[in-house]
C-alpha positions in Angstrom: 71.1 -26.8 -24.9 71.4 -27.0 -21.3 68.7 -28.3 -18.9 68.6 -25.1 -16.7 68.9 -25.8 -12.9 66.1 -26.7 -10.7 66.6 -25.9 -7.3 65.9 -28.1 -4.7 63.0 -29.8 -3.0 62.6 -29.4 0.5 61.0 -31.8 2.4 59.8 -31.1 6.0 58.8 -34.1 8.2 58.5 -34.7 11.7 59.3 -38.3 13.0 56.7 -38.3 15.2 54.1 -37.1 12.4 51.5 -40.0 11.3 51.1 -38.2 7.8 54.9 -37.5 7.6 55.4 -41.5 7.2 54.0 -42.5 4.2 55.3 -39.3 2.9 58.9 -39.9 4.3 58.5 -43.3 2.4 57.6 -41.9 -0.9 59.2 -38.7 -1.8 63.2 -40.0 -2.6 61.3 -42.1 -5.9 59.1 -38.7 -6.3 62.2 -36.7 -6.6 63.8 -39.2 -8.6 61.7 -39.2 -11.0 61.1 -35.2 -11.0 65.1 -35.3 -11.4 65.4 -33.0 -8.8 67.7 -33.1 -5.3 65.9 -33.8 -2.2 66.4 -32.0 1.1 66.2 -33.6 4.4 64.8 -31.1 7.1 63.5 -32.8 10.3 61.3 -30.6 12.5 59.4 -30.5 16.0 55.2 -30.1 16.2 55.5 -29.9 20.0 57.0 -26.2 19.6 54.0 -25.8 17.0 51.1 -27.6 19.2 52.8 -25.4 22.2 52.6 -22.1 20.8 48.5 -22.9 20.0 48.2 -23.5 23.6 48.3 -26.8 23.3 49.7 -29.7 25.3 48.7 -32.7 23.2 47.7 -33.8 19.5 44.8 -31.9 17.7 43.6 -35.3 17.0 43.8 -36.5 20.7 42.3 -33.1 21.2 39.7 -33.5 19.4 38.6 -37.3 18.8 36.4 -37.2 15.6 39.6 -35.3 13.9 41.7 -37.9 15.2 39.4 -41.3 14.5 39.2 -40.1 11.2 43.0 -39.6 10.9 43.4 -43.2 12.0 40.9 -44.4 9.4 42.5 -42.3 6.4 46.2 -43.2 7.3 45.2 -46.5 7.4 43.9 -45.9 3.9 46.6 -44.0 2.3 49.2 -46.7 3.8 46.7 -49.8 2.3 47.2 -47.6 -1.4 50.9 -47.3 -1.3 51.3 -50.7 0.3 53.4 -49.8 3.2 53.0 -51.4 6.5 50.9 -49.6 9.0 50.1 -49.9 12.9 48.3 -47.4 15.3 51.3 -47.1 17.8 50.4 -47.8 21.3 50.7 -44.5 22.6 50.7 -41.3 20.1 52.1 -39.0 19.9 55.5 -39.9 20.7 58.1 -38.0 21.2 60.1 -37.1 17.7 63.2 -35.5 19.7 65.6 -38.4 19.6 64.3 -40.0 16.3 65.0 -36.5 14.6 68.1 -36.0 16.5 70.1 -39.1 15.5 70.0 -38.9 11.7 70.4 -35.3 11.8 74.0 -35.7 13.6 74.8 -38.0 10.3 73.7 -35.4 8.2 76.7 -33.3 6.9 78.7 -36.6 6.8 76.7 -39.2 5.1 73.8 -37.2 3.8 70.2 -38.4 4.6 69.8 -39.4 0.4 71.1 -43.1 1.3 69.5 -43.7 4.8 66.5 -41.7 5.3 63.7 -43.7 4.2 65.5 -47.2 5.7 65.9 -44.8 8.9 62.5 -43.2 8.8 60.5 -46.7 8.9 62.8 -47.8 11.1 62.2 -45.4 13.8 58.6 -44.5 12.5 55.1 -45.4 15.3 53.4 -46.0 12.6 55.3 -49.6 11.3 55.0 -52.8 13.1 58.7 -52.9 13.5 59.2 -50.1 15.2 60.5 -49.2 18.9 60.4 -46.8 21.4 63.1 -46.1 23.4 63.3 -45.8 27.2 64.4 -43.1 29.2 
């Protein structure tokens, strides 16, 4: 008999997110594993935050949220074992970083590159950069 046909998981992420990196750098194995396709789709918070009337992070907003998000992503990271490092400023702008991939997209698909690309461009990883404008 014939498996029947799962459709597929979207995954949502914004670059720029601090919970969408250890996410980003987990859920190609998780779908592996669930033997189901995974679907790239980068979006924007600023639109989001902007439409709450707000110009910044809820957790620069409001500093208890934010000092605890610190302490928890630090956490998570520590239990999957994934680098982690409070970027300098935050947030950053996830514009470019969600721009670039997405242009490879139709071409190259996001299944061979997306996690390599995520930390790569990621705040959260001591490796990462920021471009200049």
């Amino acid at each position: 008999m014939a498996r029947p046909r799962m459709e597929p998981i979207e995954f949502w992420f914004e670059f720029a997110s601090s919970y969408s990196y250890p996410a980003a750098l987990r859920i190609e194995e998780v779908a592996r594993r669930a033997r189901v396709r995974l679907v790239w789709r980068p979006f924007l918070l600023g639109p989001i935050f902007k439409a709450q009337g707000w110009n910044d992070s809820p957790f620069n907003i409001y500093p208890a949220k934010g000092n605890y998000m610190w302490r928890d992503l630090q956490r998570v990271c520590d239990a999957l074992g994934i680098p982690f490092k409070k970027p300098s400023v935050f947030p950053r702008n996830g514009l470019l970083a969600g721009r670039l991939p997405a242009c490879f997209q139709k071409s190259h698909g996001w299944r061979n590159s997306s996690a390599i690309s995520f930390s790569q461009t990621s705040p959260m990883t001591a490796t990462s950069r920021t471009p200049t404008s």
